[in-house]
N, C-alpha and C positions, 0 to 999 in steps of 0.2 A: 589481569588487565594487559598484559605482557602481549601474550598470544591474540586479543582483538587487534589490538595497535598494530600487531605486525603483519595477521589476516589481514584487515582490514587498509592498512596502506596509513594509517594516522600516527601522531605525533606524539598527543597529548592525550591525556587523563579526562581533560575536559572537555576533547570532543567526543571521546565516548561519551560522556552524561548526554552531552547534546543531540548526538546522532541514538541514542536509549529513548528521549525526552522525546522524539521526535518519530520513533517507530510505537510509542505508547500513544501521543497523539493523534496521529494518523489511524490507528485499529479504531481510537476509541471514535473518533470521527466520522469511520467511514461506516460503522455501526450502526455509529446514531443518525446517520443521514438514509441507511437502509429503510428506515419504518417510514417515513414519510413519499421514499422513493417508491417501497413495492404501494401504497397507500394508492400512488397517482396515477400507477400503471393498472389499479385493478385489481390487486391480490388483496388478497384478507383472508387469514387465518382460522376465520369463524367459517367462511363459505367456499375454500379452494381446499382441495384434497392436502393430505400434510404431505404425501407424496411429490405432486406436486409444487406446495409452495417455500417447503425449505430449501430444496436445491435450486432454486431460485433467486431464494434471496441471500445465499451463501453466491451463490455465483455475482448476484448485484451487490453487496459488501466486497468482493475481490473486485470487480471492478472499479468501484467506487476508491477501494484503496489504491489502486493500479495509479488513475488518473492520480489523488489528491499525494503523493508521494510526493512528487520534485516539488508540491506547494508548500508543504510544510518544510520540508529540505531548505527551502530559501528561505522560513520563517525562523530556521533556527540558525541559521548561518551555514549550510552543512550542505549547500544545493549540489556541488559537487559529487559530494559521496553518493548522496539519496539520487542523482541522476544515471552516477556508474552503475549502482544498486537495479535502478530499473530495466536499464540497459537488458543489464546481465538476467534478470530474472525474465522479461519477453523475448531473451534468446532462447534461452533454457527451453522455454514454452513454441519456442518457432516461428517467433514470431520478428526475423530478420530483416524483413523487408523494410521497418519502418526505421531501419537505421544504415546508412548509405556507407560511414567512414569508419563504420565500429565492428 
């Protein structure tokens, strides 16, 4: 626990649990919103190549998770963390532009 807390920049015990509670929430979320999302856009499983439609909806589950992260973040009291989190993982990816002071 030692090593998250000091990675991660935290204090306590208990915001591990929270900011844990809150990256299980967020997967299991962005999941379960996948099937209704590829649903509306057209894909189906039974009539889209599997070629094409898993890296699809692997890419729209990461997206899905991308957006709903700082939401949950403020649902667990943790907005901070799960913002710097985002930050840092849309740099990684190059994606600089959409942050001006960071």
């Amino acid at each position: 626990m030692s090593t998250l807390k000091e990675r991660w920049g935290i204090t306590s015990n208990f915001q591990i649990v929270l900011i844990l509670i809150g990256f299980a929430i967020n997967g299991s979320f962005a999941a379960y919103i996948a099937r209704p999302l590829t649903e509306a856009v057209g894909l189906d499983p039974e009539t889209t190549s599997w070629w094409i439609f898993w890296p699809l909806r692997v890419l729209l589950v990461f997206a899905v998770y991308q957006a709903t992260l700082p939401i949950v973040g403020f649902c667990v009291g943790q907005f901070r963390f799960f913002w710097n989190m985002e930050k840092k993982m849309l740099k990684r990816m190059g994606l600089k532009c959409f942050f001006k002071n960071n």
